[in-house]
C-alpha positions as CSV (number, residue, x, y, z in Angstrom):
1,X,-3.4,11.9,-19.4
2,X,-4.6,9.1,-21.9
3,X,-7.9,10.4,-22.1
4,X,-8.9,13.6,-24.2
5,X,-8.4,17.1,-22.3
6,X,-5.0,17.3,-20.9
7,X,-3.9,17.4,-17.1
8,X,-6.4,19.0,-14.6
9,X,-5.3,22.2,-13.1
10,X,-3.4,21.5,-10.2
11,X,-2.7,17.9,-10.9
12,X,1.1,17.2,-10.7
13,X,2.0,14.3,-14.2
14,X,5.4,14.1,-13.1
15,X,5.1,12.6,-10.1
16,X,3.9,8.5,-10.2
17,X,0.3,8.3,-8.6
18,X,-0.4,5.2,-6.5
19,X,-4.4,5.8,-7.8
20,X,-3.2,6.0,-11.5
21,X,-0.7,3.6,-11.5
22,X,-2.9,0.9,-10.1
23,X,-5.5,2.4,-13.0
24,X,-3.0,1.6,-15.3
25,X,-2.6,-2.0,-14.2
26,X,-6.1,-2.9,-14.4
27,X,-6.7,-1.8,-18.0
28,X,-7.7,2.2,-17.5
29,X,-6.7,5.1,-19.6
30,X,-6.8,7.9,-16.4
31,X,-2.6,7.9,-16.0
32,X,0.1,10.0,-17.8
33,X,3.7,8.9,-18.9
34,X,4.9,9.0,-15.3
35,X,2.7,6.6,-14.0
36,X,3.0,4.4,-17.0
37,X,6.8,4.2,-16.6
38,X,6.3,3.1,-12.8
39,X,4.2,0.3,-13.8
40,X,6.4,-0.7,-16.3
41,X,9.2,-0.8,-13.5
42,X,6.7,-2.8,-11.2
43,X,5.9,-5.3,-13.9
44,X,9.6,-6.1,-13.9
45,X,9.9,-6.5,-10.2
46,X,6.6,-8.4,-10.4
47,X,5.6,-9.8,-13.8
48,X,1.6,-10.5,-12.8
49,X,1.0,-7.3,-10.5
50,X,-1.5,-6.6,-12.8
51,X,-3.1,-9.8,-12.4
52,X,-3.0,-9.5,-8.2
53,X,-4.3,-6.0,-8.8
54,X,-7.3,-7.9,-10.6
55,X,-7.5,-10.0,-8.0
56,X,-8.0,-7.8,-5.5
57,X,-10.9,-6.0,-7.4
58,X,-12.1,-9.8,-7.1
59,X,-11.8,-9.8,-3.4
60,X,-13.7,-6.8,-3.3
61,X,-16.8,-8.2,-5.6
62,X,-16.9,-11.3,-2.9
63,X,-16.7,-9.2,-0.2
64,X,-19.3,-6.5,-0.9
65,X,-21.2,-9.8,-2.1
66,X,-20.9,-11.2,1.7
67,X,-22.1,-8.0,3.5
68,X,-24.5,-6.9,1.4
69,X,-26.5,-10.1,0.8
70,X,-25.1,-12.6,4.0
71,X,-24.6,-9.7,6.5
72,X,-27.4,-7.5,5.8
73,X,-25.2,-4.1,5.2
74,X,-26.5,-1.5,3.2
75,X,-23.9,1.3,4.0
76,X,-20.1,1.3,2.6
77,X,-17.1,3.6,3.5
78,X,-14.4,3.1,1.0
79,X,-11.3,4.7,1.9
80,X,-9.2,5.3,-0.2
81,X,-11.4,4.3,-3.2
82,X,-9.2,5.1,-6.4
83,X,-10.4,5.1,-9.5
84,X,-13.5,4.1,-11.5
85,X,-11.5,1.3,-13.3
86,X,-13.6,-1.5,-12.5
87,X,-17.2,-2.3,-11.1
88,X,-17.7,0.3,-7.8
89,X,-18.5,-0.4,-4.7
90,X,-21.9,0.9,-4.8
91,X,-22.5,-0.7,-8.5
92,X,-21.2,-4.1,-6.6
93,X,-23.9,-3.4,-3.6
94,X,-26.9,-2.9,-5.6
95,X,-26.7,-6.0,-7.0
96,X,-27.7,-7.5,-3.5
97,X,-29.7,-4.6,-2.0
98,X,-31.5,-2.3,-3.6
99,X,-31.1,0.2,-0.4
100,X,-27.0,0.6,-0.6
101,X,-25.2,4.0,-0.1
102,X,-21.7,4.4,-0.5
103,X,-19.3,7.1,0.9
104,X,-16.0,7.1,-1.4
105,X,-12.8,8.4,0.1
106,X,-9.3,9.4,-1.3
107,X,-7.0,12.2,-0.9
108,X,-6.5,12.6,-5.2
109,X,-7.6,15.3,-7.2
110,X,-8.0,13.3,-10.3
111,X,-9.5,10.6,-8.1
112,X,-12.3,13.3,-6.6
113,X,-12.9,14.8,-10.4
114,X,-13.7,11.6,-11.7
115,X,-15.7,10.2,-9.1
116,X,-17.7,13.6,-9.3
117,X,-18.7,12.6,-12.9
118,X,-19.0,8.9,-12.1
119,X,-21.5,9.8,-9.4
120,X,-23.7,12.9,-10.9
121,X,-26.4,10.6,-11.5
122,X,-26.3,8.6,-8.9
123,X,-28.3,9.3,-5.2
124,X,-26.7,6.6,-3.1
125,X,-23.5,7.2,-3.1
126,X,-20.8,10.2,-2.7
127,X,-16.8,11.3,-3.3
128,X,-15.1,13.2,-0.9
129,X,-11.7,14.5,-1.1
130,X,-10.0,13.8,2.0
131,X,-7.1,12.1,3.9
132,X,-8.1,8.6,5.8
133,X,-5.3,9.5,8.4
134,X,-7.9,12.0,9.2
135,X,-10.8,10.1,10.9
136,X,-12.5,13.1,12.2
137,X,-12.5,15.3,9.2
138,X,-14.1,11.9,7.4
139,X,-16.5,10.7,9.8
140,X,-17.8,14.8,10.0
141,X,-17.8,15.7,6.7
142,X,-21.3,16.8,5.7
143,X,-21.2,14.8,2.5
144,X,-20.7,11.8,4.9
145,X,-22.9,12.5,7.3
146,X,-25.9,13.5,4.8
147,X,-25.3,10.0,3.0
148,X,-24.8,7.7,5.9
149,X,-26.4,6.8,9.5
150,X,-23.1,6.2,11.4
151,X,-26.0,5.2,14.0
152,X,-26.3,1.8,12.4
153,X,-23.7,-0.7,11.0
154,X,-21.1,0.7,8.6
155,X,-18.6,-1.1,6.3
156,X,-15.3,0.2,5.8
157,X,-13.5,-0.7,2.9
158,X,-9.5,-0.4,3.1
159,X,-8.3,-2.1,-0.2
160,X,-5.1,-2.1,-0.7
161,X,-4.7,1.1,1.0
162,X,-2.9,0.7,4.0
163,X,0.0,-0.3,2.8
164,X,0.9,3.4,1.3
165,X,0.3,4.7,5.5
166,X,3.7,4.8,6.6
167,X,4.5,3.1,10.4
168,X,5.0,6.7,11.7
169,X,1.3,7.8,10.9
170,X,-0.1,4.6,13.3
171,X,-2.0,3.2,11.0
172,X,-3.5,1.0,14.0
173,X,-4.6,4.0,15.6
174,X,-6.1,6.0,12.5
175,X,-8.4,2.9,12.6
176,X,-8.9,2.5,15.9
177,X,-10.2,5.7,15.6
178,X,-13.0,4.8,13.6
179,X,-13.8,2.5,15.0
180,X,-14.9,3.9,18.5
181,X,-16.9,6.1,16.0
182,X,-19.1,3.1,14.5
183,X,-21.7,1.4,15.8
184,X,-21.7,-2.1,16.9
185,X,-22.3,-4.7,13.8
186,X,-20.0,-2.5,11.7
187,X,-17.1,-4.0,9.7
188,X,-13.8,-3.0,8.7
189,X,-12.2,-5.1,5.0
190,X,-8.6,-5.2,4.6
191,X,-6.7,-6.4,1.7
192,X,-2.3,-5.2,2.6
193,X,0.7,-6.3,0.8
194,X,2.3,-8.7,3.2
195,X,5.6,-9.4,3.7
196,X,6.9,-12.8,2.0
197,X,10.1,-15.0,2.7
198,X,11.4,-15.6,-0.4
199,X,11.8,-19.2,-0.4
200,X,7.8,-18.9,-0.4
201,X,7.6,-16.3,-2.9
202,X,10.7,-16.9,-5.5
203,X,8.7,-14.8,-8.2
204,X,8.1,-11.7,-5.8
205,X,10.5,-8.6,-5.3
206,X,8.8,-6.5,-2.6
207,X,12.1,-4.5,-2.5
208,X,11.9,-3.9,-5.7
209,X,8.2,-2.7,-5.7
210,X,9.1,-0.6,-2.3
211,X,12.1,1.0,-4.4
212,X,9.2,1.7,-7.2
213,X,6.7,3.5,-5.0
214,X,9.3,5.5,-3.2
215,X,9.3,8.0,-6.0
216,X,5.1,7.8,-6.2
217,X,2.7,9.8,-4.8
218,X,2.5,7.4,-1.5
219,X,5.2,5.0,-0.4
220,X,4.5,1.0,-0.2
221,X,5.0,-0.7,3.1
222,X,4.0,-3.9,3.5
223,X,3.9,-5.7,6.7
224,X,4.3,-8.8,8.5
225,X,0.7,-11.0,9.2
226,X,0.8,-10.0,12.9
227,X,1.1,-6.6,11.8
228,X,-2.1,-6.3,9.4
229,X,-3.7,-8.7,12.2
230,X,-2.9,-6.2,14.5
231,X,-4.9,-3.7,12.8
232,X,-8.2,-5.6,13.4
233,X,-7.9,-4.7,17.2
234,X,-11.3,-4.6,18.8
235,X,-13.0,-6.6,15.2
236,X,-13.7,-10.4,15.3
237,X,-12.4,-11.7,12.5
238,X,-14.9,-13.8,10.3
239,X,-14.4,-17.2,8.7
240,X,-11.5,-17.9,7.5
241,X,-9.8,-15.1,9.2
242,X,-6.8,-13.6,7.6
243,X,-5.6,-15.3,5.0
244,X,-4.0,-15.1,1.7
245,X,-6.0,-12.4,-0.6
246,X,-7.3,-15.1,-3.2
247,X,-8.3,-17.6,-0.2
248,X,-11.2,-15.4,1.1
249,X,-14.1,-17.4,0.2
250,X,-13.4,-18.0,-3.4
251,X,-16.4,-18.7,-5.6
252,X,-16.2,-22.4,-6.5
253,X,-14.3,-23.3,-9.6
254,X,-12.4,-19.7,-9.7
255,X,-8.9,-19.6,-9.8
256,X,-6.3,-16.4,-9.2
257,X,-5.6,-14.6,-12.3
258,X,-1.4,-13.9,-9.8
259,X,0.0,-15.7,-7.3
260,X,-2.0,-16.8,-4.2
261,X,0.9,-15.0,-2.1
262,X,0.8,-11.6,-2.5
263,X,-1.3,-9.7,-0.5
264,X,-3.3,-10.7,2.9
265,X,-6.9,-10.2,3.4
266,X,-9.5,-10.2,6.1
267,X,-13.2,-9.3,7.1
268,X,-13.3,-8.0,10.7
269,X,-17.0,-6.9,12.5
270,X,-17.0,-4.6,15.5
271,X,-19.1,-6.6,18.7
């Protein structure tokens, strides 16, 4: 690892980690050699990943921005939260409510140690290691649970997550799932690597990224529109819907750091 202290016990370097490579791409210093050497490969299938990977932690800011201060949310569920690279989620909240609590989810060990540090100071928010396939061990977890009134409106966070849950593991139902388990008014964010024609996207190589992430940690997936809009069964989708990531209510005068085509993005709220 780039940072002093070696690899944690029981933390495999070799393998390319989808939460350390994107770490990488955004500027960090938690990855080792392996995931330095995927993102290297990635850059050459897609010379401004790193710039859509900023992008997306742009997307995020707007859309903890929207709940928190347009929709009245004060609890987050982040699946799949990665690492501490950027602003958080519940550093992003506070901003706009001073009551925010945050439950972070992933299934890395590196991920869960650092967020233990990030968050020994802080009383609103929490990291749990666990697997989002796994609604029920989530949704029960005592860390969860203690932090959050799954009573009242919840929003759940899957940033570019879903596109490392292979077709076999239903992603639709995994959220289905929680969703029966949240109270009305709750929301569920997606941002998912779409697939692109390539007369629409000449600068893309989604193969190539695929062909990346099948030796990672997680493999990439990315879907058709109707498939991701599938996975907003039983949300509304809010203004504008599902559109292109960098399309979801840009601030005025912003402009993408990557291409507007590269992932899709939406905000959908349970009725």
């Amino acid at each position: 690892m780039a940072v002093p202290g070696g690899v944690p016990r029981g933390v495999d370097a070799l393998t390319p980690n989808i939460a350390r490579i994107y770490d990488y791409l955004l500027g960090g210093k938690d990855n080792f050699a392996a995931d330095r050497a995927a993102a290297a490969r990635l850059l050459a299938a897609i010379p401004d990943v790193a710039a859509i990977a900023h992008d997306g932690r742009e997307f995020l800011a707007r859309v903890v921005r929207y709940l928190a201060a347009d929709a009245g949310i004060t609890q987050f569920l982040d699946l799949g939260a990665g690492l501490p690279t950027q602003a958080s989620v519940h550093e992003l909240a506070l901003r706009h409510t001073p009551a925010a609590r945050v439950a972070y989810v992933d299934n890395d060990p590196v991920v869960w140690s650092h967020g233990q540090a990030l968050l020994a100071e802080a009383d609103r928010a929490v990291m749990v290691q666990a697997d989002l396939r796994d609604p029920d061990s989530i949704l029960h977890h005592p860390a969860v649970v203690g932090l959050l009134d799954l009573s009242s409106p919840v929003a759940m966070l899957c940033a570019s997550t879903l596109h490392f849950v292979a077709d076999q593991d239903e992603p639709g139902q995994i959220l289905a799932a929680y969703r029966d388990q949240l109270a009305p008014g709750s929301f569920l964010v997606i941002s998912h690597a779409s697939v692109v024609a390539p007369e629409d996207d000449p600068d893309g190589d989604v193969d190539s990224a695929t062909k990346v992430y099948s030796q990672a940690s997680a493999h990439l997936h990315a879907r058709t529109f109707d498939q991701i809009l599938h996975l907003f069964d039983g949300f509304e989708l809010i203004d504008p819907g599902l559109v292109w990531m960098p399309l979801w209510r840009p601030d005025p005068g912003t402009f993408p750091a990557g291409r507007v085509r590269s992932l899709r993005a939406g905000v959908g709220r349970k009725p």
